[in-house]
PDB file with one MODEL, atoms N, CA, C and O in Angstrom:
MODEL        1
ATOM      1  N   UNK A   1      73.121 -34.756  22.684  1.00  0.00           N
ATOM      2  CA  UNK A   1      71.738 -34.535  23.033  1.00  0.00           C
ATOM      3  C   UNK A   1      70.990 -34.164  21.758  1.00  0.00           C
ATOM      4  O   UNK A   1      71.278 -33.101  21.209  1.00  0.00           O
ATOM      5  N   UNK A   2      70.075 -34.938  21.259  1.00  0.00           N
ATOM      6  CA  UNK A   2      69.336 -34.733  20.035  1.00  0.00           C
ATOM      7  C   UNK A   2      68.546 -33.470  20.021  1.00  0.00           C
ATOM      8  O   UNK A   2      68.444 -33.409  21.247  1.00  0.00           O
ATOM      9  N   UNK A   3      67.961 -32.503  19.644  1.00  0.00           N
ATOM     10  CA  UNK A   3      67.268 -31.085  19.277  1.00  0.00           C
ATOM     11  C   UNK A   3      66.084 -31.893  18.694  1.00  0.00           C
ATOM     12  O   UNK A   3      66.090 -32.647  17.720  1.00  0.00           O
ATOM     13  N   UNK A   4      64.811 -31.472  19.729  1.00  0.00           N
ATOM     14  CA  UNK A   4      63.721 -32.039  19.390  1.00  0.00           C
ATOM     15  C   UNK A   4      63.238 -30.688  18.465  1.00  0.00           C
ATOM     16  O   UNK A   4      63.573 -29.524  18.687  1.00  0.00           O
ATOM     17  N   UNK A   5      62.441 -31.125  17.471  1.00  0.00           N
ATOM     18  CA  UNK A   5      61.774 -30.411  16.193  1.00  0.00           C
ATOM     19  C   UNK A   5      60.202 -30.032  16.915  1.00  0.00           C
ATOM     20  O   UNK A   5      59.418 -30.806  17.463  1.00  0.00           O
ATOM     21  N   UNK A   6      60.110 -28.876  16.736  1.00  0.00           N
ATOM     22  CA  UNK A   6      59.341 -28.115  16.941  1.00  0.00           C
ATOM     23  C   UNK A   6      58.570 -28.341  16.135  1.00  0.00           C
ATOM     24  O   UNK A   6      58.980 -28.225  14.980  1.00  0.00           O
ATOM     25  N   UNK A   7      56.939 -28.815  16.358  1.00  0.00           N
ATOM     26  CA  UNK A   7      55.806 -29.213  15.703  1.00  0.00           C
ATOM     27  C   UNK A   7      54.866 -27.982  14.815  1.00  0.00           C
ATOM     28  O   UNK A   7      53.900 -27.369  15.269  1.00  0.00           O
ATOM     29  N   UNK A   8      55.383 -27.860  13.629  1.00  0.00           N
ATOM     30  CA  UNK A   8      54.708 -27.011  13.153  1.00  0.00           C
ATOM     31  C   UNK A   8      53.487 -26.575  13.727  1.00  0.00           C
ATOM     32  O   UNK A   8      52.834 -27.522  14.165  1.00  0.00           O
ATOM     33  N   UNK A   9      52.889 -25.325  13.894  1.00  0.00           N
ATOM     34  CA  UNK A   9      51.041 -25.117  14.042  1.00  0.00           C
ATOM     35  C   UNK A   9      50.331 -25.867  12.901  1.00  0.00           C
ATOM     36  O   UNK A   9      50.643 -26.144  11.743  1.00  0.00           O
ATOM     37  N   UNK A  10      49.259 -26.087  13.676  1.00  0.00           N
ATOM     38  CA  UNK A  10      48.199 -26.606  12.673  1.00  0.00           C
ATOM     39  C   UNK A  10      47.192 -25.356  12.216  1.00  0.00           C
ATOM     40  O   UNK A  10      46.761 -24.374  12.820  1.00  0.00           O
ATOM     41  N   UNK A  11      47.022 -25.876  10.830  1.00  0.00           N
ATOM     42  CA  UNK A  11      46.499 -24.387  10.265  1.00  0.00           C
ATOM     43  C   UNK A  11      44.726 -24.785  11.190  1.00  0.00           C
ATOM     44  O   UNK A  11      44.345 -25.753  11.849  1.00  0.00           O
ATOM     45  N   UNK A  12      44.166 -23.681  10.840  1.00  0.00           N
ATOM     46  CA  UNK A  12      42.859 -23.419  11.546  1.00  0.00           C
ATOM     47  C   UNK A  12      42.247 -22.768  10.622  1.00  0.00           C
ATOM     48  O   UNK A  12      42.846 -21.888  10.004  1.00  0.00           O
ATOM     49  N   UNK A  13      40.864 -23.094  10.339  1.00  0.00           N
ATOM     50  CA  UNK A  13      39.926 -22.750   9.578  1.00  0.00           C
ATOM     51  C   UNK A  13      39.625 -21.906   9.900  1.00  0.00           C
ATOM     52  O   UNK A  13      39.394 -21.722  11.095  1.00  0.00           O
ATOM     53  N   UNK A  14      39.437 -20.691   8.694  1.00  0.00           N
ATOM     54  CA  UNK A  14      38.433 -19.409   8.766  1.00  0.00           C
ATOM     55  C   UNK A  14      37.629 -19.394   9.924  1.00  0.00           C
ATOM     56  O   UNK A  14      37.703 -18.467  10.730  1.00  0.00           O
ATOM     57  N   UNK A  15      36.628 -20.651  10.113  1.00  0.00           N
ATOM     58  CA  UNK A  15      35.268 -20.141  10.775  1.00  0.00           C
ATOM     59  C   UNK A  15      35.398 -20.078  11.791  1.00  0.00           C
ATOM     60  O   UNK A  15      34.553 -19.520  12.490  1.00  0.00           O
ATOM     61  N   UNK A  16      37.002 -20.865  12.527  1.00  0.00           N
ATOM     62  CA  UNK A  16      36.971 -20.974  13.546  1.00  0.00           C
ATOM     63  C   UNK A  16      38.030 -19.715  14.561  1.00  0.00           C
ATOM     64  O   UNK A  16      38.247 -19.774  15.772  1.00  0.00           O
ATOM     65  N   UNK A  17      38.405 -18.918  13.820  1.00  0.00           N
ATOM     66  CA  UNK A  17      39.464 -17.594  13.899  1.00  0.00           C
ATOM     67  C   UNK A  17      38.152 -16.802  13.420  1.00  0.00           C
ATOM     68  O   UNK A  17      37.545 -16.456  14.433  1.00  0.00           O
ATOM     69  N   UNK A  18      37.439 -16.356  12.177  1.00  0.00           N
ATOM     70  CA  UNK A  18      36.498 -15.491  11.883  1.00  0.00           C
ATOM     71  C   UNK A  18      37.723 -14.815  10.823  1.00  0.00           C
ATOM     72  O   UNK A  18      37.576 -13.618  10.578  1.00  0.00           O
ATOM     73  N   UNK A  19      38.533 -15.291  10.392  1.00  0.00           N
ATOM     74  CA  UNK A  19      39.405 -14.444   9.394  1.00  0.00           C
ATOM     75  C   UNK A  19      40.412 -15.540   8.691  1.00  0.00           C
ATOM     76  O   UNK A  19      41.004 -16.475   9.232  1.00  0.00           O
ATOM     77  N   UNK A  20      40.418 -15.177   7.481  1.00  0.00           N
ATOM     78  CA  UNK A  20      40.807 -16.041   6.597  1.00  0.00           C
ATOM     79  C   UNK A  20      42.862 -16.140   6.355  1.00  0.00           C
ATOM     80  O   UNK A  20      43.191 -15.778   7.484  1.00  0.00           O
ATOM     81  N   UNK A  21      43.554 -16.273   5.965  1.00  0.00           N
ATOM     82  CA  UNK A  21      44.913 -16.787   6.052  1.00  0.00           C
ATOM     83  C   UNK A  21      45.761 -15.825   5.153  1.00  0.00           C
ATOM     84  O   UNK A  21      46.944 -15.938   4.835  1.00  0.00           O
ATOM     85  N   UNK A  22      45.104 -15.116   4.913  1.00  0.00           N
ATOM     86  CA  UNK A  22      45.384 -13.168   4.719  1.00  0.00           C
ATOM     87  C   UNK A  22      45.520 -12.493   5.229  1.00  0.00           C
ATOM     88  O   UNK A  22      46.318 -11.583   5.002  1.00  0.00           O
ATOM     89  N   UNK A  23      44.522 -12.648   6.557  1.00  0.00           N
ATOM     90  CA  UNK A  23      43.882 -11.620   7.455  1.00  0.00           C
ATOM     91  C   UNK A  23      42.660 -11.126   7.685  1.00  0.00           C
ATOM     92  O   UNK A  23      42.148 -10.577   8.661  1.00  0.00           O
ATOM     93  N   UNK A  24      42.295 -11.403   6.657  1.00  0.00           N
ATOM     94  CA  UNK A  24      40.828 -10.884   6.448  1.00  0.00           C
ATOM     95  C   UNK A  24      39.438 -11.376   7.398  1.00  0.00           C
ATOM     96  O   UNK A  24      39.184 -12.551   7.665  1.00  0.00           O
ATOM     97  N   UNK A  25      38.728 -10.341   7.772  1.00  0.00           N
ATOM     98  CA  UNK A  25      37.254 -11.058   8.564  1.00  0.00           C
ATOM     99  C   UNK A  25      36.733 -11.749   7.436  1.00  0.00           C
ATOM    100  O   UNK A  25      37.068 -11.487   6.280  1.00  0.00           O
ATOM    101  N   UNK A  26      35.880 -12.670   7.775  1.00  0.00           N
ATOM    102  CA  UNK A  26      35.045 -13.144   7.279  1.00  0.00           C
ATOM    103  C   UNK A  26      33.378 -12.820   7.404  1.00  0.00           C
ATOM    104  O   UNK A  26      32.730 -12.781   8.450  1.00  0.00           O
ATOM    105  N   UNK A  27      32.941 -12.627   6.182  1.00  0.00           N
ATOM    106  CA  UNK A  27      31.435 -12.299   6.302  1.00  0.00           C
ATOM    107  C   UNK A  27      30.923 -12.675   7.480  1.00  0.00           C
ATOM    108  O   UNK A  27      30.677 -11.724   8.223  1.00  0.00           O
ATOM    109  N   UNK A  28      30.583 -14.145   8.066  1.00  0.00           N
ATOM    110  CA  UNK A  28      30.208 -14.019   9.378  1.00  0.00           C
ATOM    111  C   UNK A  28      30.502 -13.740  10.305  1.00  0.00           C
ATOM    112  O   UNK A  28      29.614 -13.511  11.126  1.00  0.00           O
ATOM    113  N   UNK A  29      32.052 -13.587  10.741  1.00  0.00           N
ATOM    114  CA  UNK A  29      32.242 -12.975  11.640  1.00  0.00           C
ATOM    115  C   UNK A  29      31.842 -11.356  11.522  1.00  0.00           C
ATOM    116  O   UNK A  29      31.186 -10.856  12.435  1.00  0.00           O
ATOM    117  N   UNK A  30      32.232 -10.593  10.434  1.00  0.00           N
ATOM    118  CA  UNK A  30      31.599  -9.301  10.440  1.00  0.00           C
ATOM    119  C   UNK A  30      29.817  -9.398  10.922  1.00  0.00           C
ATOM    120  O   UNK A  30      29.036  -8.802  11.663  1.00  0.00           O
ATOM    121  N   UNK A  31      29.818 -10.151  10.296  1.00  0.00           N
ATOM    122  CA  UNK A  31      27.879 -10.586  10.604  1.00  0.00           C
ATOM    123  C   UNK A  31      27.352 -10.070  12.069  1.00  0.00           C
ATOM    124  O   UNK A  31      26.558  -9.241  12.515  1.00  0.00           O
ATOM    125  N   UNK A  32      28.418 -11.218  12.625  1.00  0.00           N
ATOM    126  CA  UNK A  32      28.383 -11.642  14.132  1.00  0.00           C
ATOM    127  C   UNK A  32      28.690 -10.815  15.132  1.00  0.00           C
ATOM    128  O   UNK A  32      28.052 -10.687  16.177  1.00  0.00           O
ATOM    129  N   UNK A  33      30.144  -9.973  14.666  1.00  0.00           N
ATOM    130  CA  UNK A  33      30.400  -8.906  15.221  1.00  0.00           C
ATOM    131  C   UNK A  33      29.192  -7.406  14.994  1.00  0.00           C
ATOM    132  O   UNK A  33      29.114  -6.481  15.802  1.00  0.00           O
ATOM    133  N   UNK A  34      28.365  -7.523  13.701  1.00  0.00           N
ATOM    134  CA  UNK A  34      27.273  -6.227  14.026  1.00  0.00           C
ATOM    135  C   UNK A  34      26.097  -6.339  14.807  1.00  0.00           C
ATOM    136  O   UNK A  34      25.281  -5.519  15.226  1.00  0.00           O
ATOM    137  N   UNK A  35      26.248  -7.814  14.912  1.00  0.00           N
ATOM    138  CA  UNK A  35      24.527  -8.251  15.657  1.00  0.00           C
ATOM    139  C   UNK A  35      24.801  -8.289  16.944  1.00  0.00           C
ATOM    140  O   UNK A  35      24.178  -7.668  17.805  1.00  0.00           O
ATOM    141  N   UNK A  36      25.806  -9.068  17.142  1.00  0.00           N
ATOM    142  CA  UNK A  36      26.191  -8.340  19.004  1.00  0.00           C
ATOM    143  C   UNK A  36      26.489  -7.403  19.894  1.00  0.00           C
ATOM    144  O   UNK A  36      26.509  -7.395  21.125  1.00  0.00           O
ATOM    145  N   UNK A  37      26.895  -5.991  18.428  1.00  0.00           N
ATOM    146  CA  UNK A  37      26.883  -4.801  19.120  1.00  0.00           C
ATOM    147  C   UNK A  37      25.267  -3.762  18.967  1.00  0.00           C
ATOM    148  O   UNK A  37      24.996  -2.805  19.691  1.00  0.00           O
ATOM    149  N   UNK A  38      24.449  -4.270  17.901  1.00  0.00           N
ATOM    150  CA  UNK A  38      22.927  -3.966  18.095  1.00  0.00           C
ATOM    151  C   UNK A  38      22.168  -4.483  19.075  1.00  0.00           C
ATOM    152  O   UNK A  38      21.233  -3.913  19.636  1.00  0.00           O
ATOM    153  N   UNK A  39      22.658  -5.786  19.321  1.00  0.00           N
ATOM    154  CA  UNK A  39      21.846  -6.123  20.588  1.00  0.00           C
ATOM    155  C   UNK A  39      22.196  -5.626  21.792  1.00  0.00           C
ATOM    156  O   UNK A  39      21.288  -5.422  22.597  1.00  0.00           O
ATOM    157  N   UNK A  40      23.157  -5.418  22.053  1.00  0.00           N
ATOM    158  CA  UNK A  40      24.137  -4.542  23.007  1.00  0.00           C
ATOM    159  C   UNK A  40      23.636  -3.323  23.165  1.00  0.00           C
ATOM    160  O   UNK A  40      23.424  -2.802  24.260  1.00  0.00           O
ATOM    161  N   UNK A  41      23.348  -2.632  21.680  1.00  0.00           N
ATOM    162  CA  UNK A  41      22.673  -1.219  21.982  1.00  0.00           C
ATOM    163  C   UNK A  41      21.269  -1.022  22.066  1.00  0.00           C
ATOM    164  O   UNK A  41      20.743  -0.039  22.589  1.00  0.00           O
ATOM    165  N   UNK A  42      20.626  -2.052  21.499  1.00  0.00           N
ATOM    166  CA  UNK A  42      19.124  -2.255  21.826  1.00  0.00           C
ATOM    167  C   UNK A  42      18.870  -2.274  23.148  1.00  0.00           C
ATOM    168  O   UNK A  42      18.123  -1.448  23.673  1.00  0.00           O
ATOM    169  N   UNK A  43      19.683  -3.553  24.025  1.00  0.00           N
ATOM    170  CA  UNK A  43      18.747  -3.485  25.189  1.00  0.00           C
ATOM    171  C   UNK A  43      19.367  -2.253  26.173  1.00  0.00           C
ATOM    172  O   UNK A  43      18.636  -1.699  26.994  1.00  0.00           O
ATOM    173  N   UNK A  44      20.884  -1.858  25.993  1.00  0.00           N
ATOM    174  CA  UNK A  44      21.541  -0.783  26.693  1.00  0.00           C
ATOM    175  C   UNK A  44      19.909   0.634  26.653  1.00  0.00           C
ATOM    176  O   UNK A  44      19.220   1.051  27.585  1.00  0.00           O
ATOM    177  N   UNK A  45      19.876   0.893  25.444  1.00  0.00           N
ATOM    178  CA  UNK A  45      18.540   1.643  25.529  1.00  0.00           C
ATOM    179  C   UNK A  45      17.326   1.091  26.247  1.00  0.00           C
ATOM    180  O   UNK A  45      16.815   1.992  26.913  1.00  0.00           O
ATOM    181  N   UNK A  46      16.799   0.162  26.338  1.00  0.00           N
ATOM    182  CA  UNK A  46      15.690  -0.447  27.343  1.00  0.00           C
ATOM    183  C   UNK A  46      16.473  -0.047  28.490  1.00  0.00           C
ATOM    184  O   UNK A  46      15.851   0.865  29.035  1.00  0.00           O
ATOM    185  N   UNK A  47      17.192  -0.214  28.911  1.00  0.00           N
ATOM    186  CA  UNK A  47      17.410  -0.505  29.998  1.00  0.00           C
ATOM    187  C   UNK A  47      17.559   1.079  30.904  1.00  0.00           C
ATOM    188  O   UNK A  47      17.510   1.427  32.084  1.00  0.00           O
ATOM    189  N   UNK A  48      17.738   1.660  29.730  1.00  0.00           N
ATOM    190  CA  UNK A  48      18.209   3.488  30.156  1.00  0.00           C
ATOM    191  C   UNK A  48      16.344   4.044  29.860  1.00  0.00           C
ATOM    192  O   UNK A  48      15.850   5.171  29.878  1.00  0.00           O
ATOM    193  N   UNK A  49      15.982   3.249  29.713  1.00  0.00           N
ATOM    194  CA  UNK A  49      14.482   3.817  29.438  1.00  0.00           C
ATOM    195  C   UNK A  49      14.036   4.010  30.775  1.00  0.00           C
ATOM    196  O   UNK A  49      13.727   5.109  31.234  1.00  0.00           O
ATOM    197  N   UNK A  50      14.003   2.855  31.443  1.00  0.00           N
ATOM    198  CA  UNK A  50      13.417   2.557  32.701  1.00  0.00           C
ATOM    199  C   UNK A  50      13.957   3.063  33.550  1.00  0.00           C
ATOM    200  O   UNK A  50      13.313   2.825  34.572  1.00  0.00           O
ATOM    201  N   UNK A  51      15.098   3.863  33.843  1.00  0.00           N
ATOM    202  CA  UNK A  51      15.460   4.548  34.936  1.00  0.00           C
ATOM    203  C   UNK A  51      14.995   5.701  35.102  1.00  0.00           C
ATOM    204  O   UNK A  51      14.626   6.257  34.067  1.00  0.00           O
ATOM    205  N   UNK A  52      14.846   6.448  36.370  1.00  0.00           N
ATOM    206  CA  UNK A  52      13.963   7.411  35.994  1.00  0.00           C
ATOM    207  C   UNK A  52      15.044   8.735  35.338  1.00  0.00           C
ATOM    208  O   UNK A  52      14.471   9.805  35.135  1.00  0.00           O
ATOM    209  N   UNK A  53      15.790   8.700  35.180  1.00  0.00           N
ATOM    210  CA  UNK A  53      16.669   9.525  34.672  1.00  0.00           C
ATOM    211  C   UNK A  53      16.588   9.856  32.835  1.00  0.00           C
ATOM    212  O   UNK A  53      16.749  10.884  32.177  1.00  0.00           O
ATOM    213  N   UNK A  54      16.198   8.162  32.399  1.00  0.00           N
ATOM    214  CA  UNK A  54      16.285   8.149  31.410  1.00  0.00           C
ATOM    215  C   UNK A  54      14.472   8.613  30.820  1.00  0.00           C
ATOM    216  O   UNK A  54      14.118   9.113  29.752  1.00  0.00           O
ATOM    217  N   UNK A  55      13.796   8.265  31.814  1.00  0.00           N
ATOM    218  CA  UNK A  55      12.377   8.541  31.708  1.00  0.00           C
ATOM    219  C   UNK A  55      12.255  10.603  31.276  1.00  0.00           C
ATOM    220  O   UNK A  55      11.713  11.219  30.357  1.00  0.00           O
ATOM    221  N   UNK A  56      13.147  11.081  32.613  1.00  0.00           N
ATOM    222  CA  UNK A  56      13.383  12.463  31.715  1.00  0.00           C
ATOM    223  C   UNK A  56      13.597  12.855  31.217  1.00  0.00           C
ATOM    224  O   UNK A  56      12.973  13.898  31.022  1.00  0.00           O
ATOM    225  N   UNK A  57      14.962  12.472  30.213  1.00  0.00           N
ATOM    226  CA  UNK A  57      15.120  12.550  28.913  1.00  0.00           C
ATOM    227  C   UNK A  57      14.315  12.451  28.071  1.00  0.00           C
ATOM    228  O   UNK A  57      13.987  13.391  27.346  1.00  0.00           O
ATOM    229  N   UNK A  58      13.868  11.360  28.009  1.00  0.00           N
ATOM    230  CA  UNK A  58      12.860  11.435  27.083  1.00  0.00           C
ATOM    231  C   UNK A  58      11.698  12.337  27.176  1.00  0.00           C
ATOM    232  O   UNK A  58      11.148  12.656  26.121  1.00  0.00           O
ATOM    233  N   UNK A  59      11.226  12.815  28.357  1.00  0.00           N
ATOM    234  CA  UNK A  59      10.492  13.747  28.622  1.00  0.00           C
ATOM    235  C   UNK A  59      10.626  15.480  28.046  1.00  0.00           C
ATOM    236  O   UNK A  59       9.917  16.432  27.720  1.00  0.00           O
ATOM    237  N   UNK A  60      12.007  15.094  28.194  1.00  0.00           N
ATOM    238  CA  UNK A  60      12.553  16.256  27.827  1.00  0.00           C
ATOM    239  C   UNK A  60      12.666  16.510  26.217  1.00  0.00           C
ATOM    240  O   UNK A  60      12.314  17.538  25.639  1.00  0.00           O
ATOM    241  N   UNK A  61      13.036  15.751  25.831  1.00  0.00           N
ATOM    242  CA  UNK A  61      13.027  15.297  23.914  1.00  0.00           C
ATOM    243  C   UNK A  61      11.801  15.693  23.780  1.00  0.00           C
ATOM    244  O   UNK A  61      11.678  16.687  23.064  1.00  0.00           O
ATOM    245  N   UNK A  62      10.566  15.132  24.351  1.00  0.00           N
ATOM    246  CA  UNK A  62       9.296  15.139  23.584  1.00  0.00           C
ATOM    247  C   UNK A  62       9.057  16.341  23.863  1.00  0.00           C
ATOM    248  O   UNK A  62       8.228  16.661  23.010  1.00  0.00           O
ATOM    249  N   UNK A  63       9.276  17.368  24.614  1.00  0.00           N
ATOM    250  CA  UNK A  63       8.556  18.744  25.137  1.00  0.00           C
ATOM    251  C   UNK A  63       9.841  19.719  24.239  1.00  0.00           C
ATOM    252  O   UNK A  63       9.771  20.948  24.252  1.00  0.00           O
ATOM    253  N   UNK A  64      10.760  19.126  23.633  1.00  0.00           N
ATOM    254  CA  UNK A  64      11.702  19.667  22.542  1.00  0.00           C
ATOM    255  C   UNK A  64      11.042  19.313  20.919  1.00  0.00           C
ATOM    256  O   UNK A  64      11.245  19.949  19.885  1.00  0.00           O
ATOM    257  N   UNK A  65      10.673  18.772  21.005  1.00  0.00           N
ATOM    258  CA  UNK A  65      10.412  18.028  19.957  1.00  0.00           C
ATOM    259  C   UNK A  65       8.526  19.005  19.423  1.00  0.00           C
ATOM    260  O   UNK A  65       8.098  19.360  18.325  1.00  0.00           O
ATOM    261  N   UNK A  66       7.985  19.090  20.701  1.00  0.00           N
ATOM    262  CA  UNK A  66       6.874  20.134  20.638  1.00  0.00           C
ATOM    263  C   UNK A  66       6.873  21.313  20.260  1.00  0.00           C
ATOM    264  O   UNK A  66       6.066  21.902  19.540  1.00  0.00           O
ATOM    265  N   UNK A  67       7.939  21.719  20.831  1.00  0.00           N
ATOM    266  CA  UNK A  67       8.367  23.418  20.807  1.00  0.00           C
ATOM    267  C   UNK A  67       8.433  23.868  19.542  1.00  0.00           C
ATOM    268  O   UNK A  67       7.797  24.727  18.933  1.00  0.00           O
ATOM    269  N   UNK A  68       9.667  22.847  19.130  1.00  0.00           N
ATOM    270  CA  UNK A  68       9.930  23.037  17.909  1.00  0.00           C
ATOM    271  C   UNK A  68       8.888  22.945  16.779  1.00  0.00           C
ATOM    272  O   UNK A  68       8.922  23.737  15.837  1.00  0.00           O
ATOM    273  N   UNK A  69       7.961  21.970  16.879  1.00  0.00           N
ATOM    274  CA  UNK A  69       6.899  21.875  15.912  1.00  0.00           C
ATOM    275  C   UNK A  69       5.997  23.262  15.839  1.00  0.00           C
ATOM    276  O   UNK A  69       5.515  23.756  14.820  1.00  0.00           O
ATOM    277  N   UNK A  70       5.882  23.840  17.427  1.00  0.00           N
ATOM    278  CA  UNK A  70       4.888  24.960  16.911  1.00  0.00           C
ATOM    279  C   UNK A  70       5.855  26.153  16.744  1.00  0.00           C
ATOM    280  O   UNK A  70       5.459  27.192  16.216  1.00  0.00           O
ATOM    281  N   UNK A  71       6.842  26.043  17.092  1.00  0.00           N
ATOM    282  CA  UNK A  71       7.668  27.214  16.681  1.00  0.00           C
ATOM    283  C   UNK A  71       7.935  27.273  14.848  1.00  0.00           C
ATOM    284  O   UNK A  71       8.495  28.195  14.255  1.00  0.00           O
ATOM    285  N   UNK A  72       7.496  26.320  14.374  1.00  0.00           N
ATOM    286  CA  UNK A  72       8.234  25.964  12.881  1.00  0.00           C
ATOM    287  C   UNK A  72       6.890  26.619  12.371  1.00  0.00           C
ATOM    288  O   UNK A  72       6.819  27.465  11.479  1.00  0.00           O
ATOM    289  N   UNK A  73       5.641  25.987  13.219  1.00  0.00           N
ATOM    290  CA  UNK A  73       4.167  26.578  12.579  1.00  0.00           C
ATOM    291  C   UNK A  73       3.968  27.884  12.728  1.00  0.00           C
ATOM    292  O   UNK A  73       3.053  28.338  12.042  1.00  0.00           O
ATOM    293  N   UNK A  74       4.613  28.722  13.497  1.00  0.00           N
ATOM    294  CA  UNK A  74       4.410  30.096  13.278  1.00  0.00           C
ATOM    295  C   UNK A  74       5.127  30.692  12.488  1.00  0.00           C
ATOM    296  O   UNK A  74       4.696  31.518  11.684  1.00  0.00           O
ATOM    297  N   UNK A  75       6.455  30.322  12.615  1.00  0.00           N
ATOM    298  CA  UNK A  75       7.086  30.582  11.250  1.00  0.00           C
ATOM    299  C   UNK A  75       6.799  30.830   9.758  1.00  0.00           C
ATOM    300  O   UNK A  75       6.895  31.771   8.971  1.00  0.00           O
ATOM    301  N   UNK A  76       6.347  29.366   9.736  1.00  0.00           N
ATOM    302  CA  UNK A  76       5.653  29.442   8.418  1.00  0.00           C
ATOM    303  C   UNK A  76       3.954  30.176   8.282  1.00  0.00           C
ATOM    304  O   UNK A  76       3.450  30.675   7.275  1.00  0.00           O
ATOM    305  N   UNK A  77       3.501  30.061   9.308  1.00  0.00           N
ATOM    306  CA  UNK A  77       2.298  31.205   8.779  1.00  0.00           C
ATOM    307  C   UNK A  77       2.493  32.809   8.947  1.00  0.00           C
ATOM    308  O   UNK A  77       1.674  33.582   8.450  1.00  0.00           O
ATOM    309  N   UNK A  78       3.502  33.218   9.597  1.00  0.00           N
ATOM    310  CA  UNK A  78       4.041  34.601   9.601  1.00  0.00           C
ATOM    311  C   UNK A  78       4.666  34.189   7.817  1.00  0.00           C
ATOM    312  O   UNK A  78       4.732  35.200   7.118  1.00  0.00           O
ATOM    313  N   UNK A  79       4.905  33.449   7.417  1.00  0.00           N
ATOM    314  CA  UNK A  79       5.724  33.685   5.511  1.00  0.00           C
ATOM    315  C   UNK A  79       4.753  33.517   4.809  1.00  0.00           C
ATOM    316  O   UNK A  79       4.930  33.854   3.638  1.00  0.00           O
ATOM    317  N   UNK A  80       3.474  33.000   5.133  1.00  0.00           N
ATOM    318  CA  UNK A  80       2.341  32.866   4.076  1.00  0.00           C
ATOM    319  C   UNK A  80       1.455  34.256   4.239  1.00  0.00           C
ATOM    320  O   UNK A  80       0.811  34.309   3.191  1.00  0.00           O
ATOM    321  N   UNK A  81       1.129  35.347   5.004  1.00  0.00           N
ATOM    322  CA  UNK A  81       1.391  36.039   5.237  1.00  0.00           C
ATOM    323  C   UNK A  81      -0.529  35.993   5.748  1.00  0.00           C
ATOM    324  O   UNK A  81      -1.378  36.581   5.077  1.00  0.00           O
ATOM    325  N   UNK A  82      -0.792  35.362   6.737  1.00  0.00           N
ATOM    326  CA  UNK A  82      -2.248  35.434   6.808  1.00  0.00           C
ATOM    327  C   UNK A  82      -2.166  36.198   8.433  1.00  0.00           C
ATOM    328  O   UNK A  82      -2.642  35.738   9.471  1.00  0.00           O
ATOM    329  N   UNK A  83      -1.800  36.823   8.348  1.00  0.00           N
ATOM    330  CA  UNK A  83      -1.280  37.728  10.167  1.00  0.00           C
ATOM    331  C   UNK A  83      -1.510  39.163   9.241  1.00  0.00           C
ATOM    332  O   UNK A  83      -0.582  39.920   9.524  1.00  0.00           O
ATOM    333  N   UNK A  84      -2.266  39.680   8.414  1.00  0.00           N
ATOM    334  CA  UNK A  84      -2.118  40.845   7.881  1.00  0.00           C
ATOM    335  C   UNK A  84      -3.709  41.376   7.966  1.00  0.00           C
ATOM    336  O   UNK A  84      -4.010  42.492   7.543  1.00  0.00           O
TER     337      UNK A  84
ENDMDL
END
């Protein structure tokens, strides 16, 4: 019974793996792989905007975000010392 020969693999181009015959990514695939996880997190945020859950958060940030501003302004005019 003859032993049939096993057909080597055919090599495959970088662009089509995204990594070169080292191992290595390739610039576009790194490319490709950062732009699909920004878009991923771009609209993940739209999308958490519009719930009303996410609407309070942000509500909540901005009325943090206030506090802090006039809390920083009294601060600093209690150190310039015009409260005397």
């Amino acid at each position: 019974m003859p032993e049939q020969a096993t057909p080597e693999p055919e090599p495959v181009a970088p662009e089509e793996t995204g990594y070169t015959s080292d191992g290595v990514p390739t610039f576009d695939s790194v490319r490709e792989k950062i732009e699909t996880r920004y878009g991923t997190a771009i609209g993940s945020a739209e999308l958490a905007s519009e719930t009303p859950e996410g609407r309070a958060v942000e509500e909540q940030y901005d009325a943090r975000q206030r506090a802090a501003a006039e809390r920083l302004a009294e601060i600093r005019k209690s150190m310039t010392g015009d409260d005397q």
